[in-house]
N, C-alpha and C positions, 0 to 999 in steps of 0.2 A: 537665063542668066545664072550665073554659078553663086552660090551663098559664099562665097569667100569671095577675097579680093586681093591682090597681094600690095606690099609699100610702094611698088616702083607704080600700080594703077590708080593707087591712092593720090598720090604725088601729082600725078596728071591731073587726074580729077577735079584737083582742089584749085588747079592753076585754068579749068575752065570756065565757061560763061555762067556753066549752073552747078557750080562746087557741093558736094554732098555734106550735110548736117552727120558732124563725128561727135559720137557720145561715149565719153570713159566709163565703161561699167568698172571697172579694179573693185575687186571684192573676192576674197579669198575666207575660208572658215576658219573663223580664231583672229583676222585679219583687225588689227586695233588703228590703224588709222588713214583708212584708204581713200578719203578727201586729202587730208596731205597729203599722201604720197602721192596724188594727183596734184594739187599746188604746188608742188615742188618739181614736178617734171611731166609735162603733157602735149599731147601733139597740136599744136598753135591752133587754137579757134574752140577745138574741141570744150566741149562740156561735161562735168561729172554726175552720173547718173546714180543715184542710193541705191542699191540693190533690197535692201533690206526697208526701205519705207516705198520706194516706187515702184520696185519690179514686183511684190509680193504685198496680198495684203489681211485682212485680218479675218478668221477664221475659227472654227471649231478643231480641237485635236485632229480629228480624225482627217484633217485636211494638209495633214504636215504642220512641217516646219517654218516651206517659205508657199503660204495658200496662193492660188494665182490670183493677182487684183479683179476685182469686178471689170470687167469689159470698159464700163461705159467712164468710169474714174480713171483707168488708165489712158484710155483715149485723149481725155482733157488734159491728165499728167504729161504725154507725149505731144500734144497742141504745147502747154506750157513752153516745155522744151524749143520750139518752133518747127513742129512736125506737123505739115499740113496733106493733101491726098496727095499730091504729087511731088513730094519730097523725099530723095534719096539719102538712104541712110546709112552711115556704117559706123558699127560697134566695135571695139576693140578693151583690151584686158591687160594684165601681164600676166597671165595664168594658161596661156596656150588656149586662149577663148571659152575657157569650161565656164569663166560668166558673162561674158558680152553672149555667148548663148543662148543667154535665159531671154535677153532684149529681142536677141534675132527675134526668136520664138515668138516673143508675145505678139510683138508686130504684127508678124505672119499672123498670128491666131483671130486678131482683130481684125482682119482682112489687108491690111498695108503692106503690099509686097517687095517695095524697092528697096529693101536692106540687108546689107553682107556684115560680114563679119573680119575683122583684118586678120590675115593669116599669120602666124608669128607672134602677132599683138603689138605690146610697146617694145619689147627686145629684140620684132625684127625691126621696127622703125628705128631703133636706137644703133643698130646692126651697119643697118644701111647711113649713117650718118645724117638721117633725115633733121631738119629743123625741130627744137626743142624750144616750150614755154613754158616759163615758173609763171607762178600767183594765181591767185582766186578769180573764177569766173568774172567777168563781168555779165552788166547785168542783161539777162536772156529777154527777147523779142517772142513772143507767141505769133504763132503763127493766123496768117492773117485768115485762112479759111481753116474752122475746126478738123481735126479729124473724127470722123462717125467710126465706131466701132462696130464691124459685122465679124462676130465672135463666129468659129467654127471652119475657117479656114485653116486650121492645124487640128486634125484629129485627135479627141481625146479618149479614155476607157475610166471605168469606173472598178472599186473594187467588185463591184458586181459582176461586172463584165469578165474579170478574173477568175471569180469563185464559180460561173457557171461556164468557162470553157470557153469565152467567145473571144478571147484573146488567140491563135496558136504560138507566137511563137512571142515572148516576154524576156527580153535583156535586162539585164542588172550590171549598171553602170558603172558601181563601187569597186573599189581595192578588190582582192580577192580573199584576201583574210579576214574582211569583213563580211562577204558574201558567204564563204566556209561558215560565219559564224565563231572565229577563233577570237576575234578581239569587237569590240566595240564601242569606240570612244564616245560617238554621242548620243544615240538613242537609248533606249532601257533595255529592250531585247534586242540580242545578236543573232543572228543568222538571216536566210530569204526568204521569199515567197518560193512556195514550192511548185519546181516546173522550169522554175526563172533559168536562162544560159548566164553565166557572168561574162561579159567583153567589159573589162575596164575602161574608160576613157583614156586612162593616159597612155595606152597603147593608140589609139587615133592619131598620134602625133610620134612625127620624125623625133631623133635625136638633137634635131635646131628646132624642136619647138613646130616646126610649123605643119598641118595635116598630111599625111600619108597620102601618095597617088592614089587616084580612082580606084585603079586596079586592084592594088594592096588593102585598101579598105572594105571593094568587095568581096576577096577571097577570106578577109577576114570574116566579116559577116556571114558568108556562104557554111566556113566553115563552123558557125553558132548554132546553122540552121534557119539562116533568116532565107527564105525562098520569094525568087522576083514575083511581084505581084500577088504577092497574099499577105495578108495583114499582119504587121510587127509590132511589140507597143515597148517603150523603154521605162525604166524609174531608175533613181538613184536615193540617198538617203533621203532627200527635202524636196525633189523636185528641178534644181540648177544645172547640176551636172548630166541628168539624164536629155536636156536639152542638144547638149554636145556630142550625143550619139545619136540623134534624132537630124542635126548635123551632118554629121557623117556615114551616117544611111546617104541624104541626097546627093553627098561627094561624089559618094560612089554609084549613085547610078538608079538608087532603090528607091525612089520616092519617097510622098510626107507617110511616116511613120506616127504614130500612136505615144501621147503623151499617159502615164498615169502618176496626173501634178501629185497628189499625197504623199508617195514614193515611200519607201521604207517606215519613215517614221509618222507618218497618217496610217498606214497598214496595222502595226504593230500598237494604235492607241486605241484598239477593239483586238480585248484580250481573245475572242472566240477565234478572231482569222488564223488558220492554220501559218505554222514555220517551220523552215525546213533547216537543218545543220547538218556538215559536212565537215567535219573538220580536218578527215584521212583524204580528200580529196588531194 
């Protein structure tokens, strides 16, 4: 099954016997009020999901920004929600999916496999004329069997795993003038991990927003150096957006890739880890 979903399958979906659980992740950085802007416009039934209290959770520096939740708390977080084993899911954003990403992801990681991502997000639903709901949630039904959480179905790396080589081929999901090292708005030190290829995320995505053909995404990969069938691992500043090219690896063709949740600003809170700048690049 394809990790995307587009609005015209959604729409189906929702009108069948077993309609799929829609969770508003909106959350962008710097983003001041992304429960409004979810109460104010969302796709009827759908639920809003905290990025920052449920998809990430508490952690030592050197773990990032956004650390991933304990397995077994997000599990019960996602039961809350009314997430049980056989319930299909799909996440959606108005950010071209760079955070309903982070949801796919965990899912997956927990062992829960049946959730996509909506292609476009809210401004292809909005695009398509699809039905819109104001106001605040009502109140959520947990789901009647828990979901168990079996951590380790989405591959992860460590910084270790970096510094001794067992990574070959490492994406760096940020801007490129972050990755250069020329600017850096939110962590203390600018530049990469040294080794890292940069493929931005916002290249993943069409000019409407919604992901680039299979094809397109794997010539683009191909030409980073990601090679079918040998091991790739992504990071971006916190963790979030490197999820959306872990994404877009499976678009295209290349299977689950390699998380390293820390990403830039877990890297850079152990001053010893080498950094690389580039700024003539």
């Amino acid at each position: 099954m394809s990790p995307l979903i587009s609005v015209e399958e959604l729409l189906a979906d929702l009108e069948s016997d077993a309609p799929p659980l829609v969770l508003d992740v909106r959350w962008t950085l710097g983003a001041t009020d992304p429960r409004g802007d979810h109460e104010r416009a969302h796709i009827p039934g759908s639920l809003y999901v905290d990025l920052e209290t449920e998809l990430s959770g508490p952690g030592a520096p050197d773990a990032g920004r956004h650390p991933l939740p304990d397995p077994d708390t997000f599990a019960a977080t996602a039961t809350r929600w009314g997430v049980g084993p056989d319930t299909a899911v799909v996440a959606y954003d108005d950010c071209g999916g760079m955070s309903a990403a982070r949801l796919w992801w965990l899912l997956r990681w927990i062992g829960h496999e049946a959730v996509r991502v909506l292609d476009g997000g809210f401004a292809a639903w909005r695009a398509a004329g699809a039905p819109i709901e104001e106001g605040p949630d009502e109140e959520v039904v947990p789901a009647s069997t828990p979901l168990v959480a079996r951590p380790g179905s989405m591959p992860t790396v460590t910084a270790e795993d970096i510094l001794a080589g067992r990574v070959p081929v490492l994406l760096d999901a940020r801007a490129p003038e972050r990755f250069r090292g020329e600017v850096e708005p939110v962590d203390p030190v600018a530049g990469h991990i040294p080794g890292a290829r940069n493929v931005p995320t916002a290249g993943n995505l069409g000019d409407d927003g919604r992901f680039r053909s299979a094809d397109e995404l794997r010539a683009r990969f191909l030409a980073a150096g990601v090679v079918p069938g040998e091991p790739v691992a992504a990071y971006c500043g916190s963790g979030v957006t490197a999820t959306h090219e872990l994404l877009a690896l499976e678009v295209a063709g290349f299977g689950r890739g390699a998380l390293y949740a820390p990403s830039w600003s877990g890297w850079v809170a152990d001053p010893s880890r080498p950094v690389e700048r580039d700024v003539t690049a």
